[in-house]
LUMMIKE-732782 format. One record per residue: residue number from 1; x, y, z of N, C-alpha, C, O in turn. Coordinates in Angstrom, 3 decimals. Layout:
% LUMMIKE-732782
<nr:NUM, n_px:X, n_py:Y, n_pz:Z, ca_px:X, ca_py:Y, ca_pz:Z, c_px:X, c_py:Y, c_pz:Z, o_px:X, o_py:Y, o_pz:Z>
...
//
This chain:
% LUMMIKE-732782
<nr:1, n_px:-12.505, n_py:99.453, n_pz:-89.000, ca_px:-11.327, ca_py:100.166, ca_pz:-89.452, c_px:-10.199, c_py:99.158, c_pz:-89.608, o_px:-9.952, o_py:98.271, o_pz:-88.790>
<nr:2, n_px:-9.424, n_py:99.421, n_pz:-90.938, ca_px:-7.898, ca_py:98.362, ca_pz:-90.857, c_px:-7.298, c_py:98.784, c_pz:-90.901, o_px:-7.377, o_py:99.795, o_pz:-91.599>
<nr:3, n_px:-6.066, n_py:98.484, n_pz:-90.225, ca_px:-5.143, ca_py:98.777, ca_pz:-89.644, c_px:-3.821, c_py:98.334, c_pz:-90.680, o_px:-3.855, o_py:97.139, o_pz:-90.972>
<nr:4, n_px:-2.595, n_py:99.152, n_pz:-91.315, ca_px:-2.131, ca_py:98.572, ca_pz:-91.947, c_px:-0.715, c_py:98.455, c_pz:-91.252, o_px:-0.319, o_py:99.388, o_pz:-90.554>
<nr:5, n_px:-0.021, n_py:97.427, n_pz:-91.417, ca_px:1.109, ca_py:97.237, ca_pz:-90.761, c_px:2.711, c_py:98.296, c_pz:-90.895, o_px:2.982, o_py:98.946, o_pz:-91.905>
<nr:6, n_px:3.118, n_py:98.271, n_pz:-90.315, ca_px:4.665, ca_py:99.080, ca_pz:-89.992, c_px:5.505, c_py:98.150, c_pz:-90.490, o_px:5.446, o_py:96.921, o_pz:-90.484>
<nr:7, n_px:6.587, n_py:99.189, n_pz:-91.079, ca_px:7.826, ca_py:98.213, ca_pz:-91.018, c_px:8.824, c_py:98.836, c_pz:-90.097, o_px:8.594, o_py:100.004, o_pz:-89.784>
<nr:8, n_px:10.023, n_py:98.196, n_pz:-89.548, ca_px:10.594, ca_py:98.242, ca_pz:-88.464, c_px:11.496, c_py:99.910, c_pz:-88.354, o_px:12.140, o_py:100.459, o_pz:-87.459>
<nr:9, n_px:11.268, n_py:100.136, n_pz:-89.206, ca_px:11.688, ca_py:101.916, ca_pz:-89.889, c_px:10.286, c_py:102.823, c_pz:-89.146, o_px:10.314, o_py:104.008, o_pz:-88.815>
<nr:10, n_px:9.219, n_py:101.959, n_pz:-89.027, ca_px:7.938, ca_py:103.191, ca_pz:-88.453, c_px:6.864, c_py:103.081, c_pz:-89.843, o_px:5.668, o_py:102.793, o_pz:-89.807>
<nr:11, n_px:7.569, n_py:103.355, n_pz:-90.869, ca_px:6.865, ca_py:103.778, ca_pz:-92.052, c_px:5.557, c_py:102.744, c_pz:-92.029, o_px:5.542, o_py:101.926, o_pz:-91.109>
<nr:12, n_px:4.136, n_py:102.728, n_pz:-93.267, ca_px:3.597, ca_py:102.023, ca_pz:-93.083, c_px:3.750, c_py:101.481, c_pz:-94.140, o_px:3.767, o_py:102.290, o_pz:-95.068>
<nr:13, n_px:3.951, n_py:99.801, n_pz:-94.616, ca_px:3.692, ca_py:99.149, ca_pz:-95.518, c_px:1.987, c_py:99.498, c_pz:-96.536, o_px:0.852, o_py:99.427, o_pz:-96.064>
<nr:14, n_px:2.288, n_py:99.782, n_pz:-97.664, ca_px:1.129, ca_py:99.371, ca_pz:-99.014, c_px:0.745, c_py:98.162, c_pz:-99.187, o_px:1.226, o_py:97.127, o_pz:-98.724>
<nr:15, n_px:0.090, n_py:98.278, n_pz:-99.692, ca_px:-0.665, ca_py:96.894, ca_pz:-100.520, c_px:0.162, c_py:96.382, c_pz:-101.383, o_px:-0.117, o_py:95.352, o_pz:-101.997>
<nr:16, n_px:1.513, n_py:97.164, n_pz:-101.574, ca_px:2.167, ca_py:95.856, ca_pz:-102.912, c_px:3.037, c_py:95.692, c_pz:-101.637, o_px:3.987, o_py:94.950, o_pz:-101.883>
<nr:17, n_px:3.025, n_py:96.221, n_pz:-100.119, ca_px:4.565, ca_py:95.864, ca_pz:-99.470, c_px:5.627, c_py:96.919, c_pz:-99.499, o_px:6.709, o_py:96.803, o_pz:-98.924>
<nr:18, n_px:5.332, n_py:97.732, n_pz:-100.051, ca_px:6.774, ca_py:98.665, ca_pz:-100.514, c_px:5.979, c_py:99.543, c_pz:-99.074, o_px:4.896, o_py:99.310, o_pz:-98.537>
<nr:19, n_px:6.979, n_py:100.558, n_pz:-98.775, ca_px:7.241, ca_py:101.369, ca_pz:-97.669, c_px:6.600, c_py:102.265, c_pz:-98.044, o_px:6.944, o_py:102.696, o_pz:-99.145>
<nr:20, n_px:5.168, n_py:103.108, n_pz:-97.228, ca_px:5.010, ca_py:104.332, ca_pz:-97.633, c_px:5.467, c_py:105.583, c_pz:-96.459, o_px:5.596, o_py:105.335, o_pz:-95.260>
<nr:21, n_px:5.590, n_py:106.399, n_pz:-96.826, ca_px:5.663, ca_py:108.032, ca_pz:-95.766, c_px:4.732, c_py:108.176, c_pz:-94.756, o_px:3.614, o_py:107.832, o_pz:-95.140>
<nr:22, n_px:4.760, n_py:108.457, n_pz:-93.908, ca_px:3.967, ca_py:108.632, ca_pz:-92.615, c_px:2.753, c_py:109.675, c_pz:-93.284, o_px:2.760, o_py:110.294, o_pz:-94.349>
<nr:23, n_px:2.023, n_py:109.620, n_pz:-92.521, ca_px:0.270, ca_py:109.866, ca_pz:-92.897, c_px:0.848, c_py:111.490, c_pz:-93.163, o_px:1.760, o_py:112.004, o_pz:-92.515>
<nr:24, n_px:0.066, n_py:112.165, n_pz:-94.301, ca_px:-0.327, ca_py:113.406, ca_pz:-94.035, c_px:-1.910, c_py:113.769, c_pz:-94.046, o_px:-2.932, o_py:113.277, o_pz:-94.525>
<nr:25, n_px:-1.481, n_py:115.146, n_pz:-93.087, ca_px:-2.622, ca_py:115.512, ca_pz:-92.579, c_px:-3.842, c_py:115.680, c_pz:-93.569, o_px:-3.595, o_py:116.414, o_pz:-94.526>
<nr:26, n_px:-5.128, n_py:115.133, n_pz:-93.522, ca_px:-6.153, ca_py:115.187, ca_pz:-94.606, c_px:-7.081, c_py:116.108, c_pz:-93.877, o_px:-7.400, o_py:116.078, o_pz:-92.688>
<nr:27, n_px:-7.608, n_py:117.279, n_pz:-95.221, ca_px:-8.032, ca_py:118.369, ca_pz:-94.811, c_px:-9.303, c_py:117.879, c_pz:-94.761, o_px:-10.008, o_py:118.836, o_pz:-94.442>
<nr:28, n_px:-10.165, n_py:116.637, n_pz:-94.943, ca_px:-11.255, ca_py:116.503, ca_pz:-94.800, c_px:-11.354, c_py:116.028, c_pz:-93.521, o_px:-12.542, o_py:115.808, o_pz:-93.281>
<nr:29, n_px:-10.528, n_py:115.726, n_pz:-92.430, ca_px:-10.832, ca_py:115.519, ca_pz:-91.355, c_px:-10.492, c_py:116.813, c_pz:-90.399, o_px:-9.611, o_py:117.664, o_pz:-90.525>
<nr:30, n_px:-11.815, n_py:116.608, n_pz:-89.095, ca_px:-11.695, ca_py:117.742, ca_pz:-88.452, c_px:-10.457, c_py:118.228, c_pz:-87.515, o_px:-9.684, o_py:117.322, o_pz:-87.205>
<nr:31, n_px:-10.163, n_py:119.504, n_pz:-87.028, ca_px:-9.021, ca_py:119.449, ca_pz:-86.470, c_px:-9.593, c_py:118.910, c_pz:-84.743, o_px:-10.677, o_py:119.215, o_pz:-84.246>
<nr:32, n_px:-8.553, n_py:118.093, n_pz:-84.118, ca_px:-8.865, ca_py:117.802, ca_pz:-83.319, c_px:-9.703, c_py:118.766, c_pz:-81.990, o_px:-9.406, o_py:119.953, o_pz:-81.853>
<nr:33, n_px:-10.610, n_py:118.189, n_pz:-81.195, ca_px:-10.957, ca_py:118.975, ca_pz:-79.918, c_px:-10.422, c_py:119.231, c_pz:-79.011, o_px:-10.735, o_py:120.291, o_pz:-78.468>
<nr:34, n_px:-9.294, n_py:118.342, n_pz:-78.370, ca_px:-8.199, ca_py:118.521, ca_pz:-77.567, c_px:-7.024, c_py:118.379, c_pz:-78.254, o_px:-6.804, o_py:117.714, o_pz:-79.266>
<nr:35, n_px:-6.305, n_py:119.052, n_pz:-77.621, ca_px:-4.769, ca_py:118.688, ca_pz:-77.806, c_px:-4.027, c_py:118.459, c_pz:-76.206, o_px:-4.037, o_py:119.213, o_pz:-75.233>
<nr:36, n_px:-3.409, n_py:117.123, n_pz:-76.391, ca_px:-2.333, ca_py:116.662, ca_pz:-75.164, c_px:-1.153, c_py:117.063, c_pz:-75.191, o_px:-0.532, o_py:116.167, o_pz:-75.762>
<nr:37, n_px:-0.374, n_py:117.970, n_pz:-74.885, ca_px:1.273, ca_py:117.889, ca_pz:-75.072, c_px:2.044, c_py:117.299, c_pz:-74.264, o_px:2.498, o_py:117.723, o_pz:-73.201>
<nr:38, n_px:2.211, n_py:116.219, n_pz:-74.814, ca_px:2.860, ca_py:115.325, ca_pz:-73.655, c_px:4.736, c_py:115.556, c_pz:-74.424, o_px:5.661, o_py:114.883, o_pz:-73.968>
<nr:39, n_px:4.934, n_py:116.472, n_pz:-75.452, ca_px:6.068, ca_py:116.538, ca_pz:-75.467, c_px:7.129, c_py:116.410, c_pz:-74.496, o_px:6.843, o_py:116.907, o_pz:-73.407>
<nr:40, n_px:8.028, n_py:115.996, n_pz:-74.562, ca_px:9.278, ca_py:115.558, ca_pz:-73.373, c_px:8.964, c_py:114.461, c_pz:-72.492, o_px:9.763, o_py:113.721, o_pz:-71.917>
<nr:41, n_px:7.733, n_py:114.448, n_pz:-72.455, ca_px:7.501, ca_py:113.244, ca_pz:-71.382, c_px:7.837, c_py:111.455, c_pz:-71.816, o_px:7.464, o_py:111.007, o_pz:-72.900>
<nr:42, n_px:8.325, n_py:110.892, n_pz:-71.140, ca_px:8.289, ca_py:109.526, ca_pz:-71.568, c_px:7.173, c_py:108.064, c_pz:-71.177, o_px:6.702, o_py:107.879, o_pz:-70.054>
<nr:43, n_px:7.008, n_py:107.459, n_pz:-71.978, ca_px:6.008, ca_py:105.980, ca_pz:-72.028, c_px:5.653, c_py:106.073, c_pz:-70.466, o_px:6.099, o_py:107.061, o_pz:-69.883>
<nr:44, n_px:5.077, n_py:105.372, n_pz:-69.902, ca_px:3.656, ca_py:105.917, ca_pz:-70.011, c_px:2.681, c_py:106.965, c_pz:-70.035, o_px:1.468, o_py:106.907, o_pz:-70.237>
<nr:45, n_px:3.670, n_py:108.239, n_pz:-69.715, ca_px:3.012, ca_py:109.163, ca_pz:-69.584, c_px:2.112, c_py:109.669, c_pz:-70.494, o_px:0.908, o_py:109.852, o_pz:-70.315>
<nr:46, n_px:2.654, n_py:109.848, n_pz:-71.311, ca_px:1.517, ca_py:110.036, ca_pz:-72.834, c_px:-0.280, c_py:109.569, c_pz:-72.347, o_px:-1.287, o_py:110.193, o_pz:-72.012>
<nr:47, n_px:0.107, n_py:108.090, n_pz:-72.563, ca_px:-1.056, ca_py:107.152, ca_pz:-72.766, c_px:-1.705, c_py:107.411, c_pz:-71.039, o_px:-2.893, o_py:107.129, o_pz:-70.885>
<nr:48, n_px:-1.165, n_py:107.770, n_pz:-70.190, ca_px:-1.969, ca_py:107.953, ca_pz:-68.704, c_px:-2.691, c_py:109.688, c_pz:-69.061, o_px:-3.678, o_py:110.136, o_pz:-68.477>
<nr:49, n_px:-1.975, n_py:110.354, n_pz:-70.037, ca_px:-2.586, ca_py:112.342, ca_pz:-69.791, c_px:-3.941, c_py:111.879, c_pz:-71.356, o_px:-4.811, o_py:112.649, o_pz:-71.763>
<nr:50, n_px:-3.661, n_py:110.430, n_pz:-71.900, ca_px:-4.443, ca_py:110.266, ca_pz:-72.837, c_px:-5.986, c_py:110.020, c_pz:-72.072, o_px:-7.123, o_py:110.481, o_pz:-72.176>
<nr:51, n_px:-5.262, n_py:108.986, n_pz:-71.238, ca_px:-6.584, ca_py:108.291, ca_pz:-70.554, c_px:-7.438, c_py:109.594, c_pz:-69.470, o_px:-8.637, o_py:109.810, o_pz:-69.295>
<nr:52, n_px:-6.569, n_py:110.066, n_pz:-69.072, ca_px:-6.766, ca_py:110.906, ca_pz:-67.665, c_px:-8.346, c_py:112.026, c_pz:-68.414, o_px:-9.429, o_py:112.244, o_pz:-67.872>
<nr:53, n_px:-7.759, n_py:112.568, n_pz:-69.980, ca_px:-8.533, ca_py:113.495, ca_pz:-70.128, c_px:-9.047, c_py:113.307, c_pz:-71.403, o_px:-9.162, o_py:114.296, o_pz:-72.128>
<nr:54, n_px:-9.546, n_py:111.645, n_pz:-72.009, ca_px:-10.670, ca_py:111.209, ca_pz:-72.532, c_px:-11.986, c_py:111.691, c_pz:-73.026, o_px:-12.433, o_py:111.990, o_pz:-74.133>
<nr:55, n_px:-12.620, n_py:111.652, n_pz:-71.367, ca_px:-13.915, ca_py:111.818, ca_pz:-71.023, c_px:-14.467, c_py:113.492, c_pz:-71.553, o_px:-15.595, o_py:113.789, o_pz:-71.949>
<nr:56, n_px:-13.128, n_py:114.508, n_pz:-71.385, ca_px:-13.574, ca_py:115.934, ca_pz:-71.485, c_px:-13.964, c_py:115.985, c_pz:-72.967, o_px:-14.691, o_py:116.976, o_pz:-72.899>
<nr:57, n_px:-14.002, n_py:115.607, n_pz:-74.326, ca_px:-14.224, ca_py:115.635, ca_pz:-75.346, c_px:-15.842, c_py:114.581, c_pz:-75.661, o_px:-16.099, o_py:113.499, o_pz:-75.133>
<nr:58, n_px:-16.591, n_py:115.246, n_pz:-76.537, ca_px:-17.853, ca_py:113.981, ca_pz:-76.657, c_px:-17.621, c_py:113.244, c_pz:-77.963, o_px:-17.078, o_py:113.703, o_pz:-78.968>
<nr:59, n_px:-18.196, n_py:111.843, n_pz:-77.761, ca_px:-17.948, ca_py:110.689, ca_pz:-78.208, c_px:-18.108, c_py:111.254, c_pz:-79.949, o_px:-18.960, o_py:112.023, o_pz:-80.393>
<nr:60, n_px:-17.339, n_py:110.789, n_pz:-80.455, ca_px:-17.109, ca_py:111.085, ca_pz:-82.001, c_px:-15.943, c_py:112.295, c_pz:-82.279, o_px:-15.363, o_py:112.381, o_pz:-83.361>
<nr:61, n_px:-15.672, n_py:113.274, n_pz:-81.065, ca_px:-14.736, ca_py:113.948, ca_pz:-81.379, c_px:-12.852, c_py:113.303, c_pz:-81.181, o_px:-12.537, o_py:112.331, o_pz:-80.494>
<nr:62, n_px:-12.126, n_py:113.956, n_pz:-81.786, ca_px:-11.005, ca_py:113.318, ca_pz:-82.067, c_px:-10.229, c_py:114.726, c_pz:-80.715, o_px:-10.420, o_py:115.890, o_pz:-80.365>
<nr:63, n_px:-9.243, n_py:113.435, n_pz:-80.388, ca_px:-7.975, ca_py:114.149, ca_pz:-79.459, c_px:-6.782, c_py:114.419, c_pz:-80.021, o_px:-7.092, o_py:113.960, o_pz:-81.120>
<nr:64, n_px:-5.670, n_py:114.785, n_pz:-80.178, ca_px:-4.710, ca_py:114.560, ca_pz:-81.094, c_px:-3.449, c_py:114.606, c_pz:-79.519, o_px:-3.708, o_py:115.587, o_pz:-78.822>
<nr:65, n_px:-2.783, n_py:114.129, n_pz:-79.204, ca_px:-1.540, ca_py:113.572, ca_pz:-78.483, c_px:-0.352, c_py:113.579, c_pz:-78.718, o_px:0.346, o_py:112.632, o_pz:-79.082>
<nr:66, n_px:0.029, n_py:114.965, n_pz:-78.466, ca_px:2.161, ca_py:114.740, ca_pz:-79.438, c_px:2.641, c_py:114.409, c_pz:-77.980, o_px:2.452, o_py:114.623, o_pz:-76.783>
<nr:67, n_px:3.519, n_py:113.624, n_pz:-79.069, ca_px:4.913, ca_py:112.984, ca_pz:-78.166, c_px:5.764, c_py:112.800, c_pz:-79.162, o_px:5.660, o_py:112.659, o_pz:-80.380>
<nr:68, n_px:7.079, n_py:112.846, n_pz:-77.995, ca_px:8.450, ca_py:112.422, ca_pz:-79.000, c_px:8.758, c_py:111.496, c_pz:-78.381, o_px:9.987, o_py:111.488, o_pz:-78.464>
<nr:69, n_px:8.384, n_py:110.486, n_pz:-77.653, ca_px:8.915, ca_py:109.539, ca_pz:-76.955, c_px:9.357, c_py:108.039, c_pz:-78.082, o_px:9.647, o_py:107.548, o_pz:-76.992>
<nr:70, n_px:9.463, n_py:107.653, n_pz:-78.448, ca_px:9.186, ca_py:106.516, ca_pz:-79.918, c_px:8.501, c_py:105.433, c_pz:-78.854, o_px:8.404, o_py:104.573, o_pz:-79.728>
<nr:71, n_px:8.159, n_py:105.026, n_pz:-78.133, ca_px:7.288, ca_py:104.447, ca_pz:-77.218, c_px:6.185, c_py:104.388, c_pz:-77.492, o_px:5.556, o_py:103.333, o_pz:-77.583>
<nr:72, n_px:5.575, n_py:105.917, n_pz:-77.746, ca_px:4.339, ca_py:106.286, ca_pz:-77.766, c_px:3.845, c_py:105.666, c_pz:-79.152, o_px:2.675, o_py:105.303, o_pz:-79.269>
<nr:73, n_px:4.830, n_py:105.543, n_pz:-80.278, ca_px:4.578, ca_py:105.359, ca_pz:-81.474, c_px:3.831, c_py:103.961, c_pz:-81.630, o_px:2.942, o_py:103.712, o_pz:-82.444>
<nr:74, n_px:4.402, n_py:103.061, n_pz:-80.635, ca_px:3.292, ca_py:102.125, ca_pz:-80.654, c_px:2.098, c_py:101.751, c_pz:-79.519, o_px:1.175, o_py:100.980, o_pz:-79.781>
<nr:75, n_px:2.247, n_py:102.351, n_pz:-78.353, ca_px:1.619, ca_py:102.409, ca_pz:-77.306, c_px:0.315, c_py:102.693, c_pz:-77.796, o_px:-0.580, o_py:101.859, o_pz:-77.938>
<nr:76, n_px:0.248, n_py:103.909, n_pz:-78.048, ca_px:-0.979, ca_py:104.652, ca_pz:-78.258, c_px:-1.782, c_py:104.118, c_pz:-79.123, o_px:-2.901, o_py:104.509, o_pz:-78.791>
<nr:77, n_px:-1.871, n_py:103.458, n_pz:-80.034, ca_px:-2.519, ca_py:102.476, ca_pz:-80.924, c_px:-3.223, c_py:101.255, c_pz:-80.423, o_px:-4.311, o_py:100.681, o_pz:-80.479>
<nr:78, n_px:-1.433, n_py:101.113, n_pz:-79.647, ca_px:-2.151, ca_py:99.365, ca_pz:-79.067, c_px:-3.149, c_py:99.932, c_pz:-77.923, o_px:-4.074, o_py:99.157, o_pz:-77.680>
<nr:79, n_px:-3.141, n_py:101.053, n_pz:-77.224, ca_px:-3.815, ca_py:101.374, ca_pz:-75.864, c_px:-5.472, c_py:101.592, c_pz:-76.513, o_px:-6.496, o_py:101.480, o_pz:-75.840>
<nr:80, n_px:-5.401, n_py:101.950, n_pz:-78.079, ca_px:-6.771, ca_py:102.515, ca_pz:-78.872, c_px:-7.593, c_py:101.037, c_pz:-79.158, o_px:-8.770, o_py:100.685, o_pz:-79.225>
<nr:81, n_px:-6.604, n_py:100.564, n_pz:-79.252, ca_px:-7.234, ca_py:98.644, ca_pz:-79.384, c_px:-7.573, c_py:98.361, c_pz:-78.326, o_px:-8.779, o_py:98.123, o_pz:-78.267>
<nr:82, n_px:-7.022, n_py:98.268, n_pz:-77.381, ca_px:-7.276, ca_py:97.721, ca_pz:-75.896, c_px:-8.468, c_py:98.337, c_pz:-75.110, o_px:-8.812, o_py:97.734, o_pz:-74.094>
<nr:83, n_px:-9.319, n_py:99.771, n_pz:-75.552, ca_px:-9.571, ca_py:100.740, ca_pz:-74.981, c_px:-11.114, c_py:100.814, c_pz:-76.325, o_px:-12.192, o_py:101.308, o_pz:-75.993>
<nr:84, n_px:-10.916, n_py:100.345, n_pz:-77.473, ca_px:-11.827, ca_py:100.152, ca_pz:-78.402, c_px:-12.459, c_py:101.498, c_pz:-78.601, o_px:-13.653, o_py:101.784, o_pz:-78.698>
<nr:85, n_px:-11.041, n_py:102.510, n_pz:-78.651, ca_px:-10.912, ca_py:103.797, ca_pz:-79.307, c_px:-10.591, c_py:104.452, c_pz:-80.699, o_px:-9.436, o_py:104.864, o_pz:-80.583>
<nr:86, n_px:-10.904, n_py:104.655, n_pz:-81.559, ca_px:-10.268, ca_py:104.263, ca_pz:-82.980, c_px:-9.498, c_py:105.307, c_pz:-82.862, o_px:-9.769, o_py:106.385, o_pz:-82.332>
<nr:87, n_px:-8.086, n_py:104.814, n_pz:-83.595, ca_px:-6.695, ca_py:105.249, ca_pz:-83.753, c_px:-7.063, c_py:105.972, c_pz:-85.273, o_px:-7.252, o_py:105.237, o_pz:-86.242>
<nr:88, n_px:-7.156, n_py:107.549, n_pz:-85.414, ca_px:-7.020, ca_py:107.862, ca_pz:-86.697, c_px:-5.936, c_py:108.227, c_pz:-87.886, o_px:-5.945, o_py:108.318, o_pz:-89.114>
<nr:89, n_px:-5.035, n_py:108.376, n_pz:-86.845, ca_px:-3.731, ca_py:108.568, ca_pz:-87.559, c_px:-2.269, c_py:109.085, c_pz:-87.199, o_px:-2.494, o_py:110.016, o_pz:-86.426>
<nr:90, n_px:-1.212, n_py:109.000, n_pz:-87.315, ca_px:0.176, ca_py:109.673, ca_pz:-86.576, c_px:0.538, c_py:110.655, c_pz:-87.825, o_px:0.460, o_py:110.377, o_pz:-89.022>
<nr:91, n_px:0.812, n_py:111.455, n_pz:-87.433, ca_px:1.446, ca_py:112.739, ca_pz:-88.298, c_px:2.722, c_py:113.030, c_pz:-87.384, o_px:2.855, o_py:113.005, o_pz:-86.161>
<nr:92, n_px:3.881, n_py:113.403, n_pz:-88.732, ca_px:5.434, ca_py:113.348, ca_pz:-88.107, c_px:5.059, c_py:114.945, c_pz:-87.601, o_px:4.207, o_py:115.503, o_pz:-88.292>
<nr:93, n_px:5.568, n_py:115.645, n_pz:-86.571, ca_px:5.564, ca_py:117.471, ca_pz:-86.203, c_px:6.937, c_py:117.802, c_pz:-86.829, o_px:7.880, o_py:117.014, o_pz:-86.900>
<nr:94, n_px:6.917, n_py:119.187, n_pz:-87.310, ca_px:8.232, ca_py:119.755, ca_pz:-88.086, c_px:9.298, c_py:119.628, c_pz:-86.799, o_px:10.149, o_py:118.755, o_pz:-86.971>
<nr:95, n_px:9.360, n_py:120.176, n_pz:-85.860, ca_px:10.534, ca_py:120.363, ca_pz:-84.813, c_px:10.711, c_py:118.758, c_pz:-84.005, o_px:11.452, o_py:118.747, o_pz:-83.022>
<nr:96, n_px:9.971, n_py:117.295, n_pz:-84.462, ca_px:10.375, ca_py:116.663, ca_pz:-83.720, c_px:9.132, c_py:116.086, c_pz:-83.072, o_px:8.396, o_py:116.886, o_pz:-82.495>
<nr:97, n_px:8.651, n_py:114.233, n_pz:-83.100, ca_px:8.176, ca_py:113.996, ca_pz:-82.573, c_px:6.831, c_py:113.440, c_pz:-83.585, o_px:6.989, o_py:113.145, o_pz:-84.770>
<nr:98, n_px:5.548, n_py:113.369, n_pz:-82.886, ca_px:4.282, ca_py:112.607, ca_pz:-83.284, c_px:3.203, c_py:113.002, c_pz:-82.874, o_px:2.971, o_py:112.930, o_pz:-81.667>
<nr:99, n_px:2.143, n_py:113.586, n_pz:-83.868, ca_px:1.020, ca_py:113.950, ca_pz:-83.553, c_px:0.153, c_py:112.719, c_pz:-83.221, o_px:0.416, o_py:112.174, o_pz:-84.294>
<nr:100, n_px:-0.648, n_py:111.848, n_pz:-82.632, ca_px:-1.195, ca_py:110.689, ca_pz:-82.801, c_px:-2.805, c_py:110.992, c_pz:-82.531, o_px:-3.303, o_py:111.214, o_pz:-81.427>
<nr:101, n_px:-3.343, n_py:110.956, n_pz:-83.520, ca_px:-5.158, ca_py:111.802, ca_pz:-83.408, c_px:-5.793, c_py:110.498, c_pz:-83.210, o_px:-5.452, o_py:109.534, o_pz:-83.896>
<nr:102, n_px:-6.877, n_py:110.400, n_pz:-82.132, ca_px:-7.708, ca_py:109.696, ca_pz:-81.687, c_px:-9.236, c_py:110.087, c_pz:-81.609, o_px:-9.742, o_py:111.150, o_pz:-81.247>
<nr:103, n_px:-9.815, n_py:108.935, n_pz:-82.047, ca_px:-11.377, ca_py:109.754, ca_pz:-81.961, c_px:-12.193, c_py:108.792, c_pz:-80.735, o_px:-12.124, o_py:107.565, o_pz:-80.656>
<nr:104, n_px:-12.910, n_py:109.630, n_pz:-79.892, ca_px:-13.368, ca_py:109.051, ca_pz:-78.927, c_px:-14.630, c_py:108.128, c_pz:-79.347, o_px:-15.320, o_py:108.867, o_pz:-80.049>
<nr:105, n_px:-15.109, n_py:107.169, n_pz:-79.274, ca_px:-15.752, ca_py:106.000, ca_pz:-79.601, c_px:-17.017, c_py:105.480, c_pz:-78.375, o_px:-18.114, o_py:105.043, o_pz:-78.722>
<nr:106, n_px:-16.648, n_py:105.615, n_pz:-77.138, ca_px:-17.716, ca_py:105.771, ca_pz:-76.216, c_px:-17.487, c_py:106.494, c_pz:-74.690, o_px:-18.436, o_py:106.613, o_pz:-73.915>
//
């Protein structure tokens, strides 16, 4: 999987460089098996209720993790690297905050 870079706005850089809009949701992927609401909570918490409840989903299913913390916005990625979890995508939520969908890997 590649990973394409941020610019300091969040957004993700294209292939020519120009700024694109945060991911929308693609109906060909499944809706996640868990959901975390780590809404209100701040860094680390997210990535510890991520780790804590992993295991309850089987390998290939996706978690999805909101937070509004902007912490999380890069945590959770780098924690999917570190953790050799693939990061599938951040979706902005209407009232505030970040969906961040993860698919479990082993």
């Amino acid at each position: 999987m590649r990973f394409r870079s941020r610019t300091r706005s969040g957004s993700r850089d294209g292939a020519d460089g120009a700024a694109q809009p945060p991911a929308m949701p693609d109906p060909s992927e499944p809706s996640p098996a868990l959901v975390i609401d780590a809404l209100g909570r701040k860094c680390p918490i997210p990535i510890i209720m991520l780790a804590e409840r992993l295991r309850e989903v089987p390998v290939g299913d996706v978690i999805a993790v909101l937070a509004d913390d902007v912490a999380a916005r890069t945590d959770v990625p780098a924690w999917c690297r570190m953790k050799s979890q693939d990061f599938v995508r951040e979706e902005t939520l209407p009232h505030g905050g970040w969906g961040f969908h993860i698919r479990r890997t082993y």
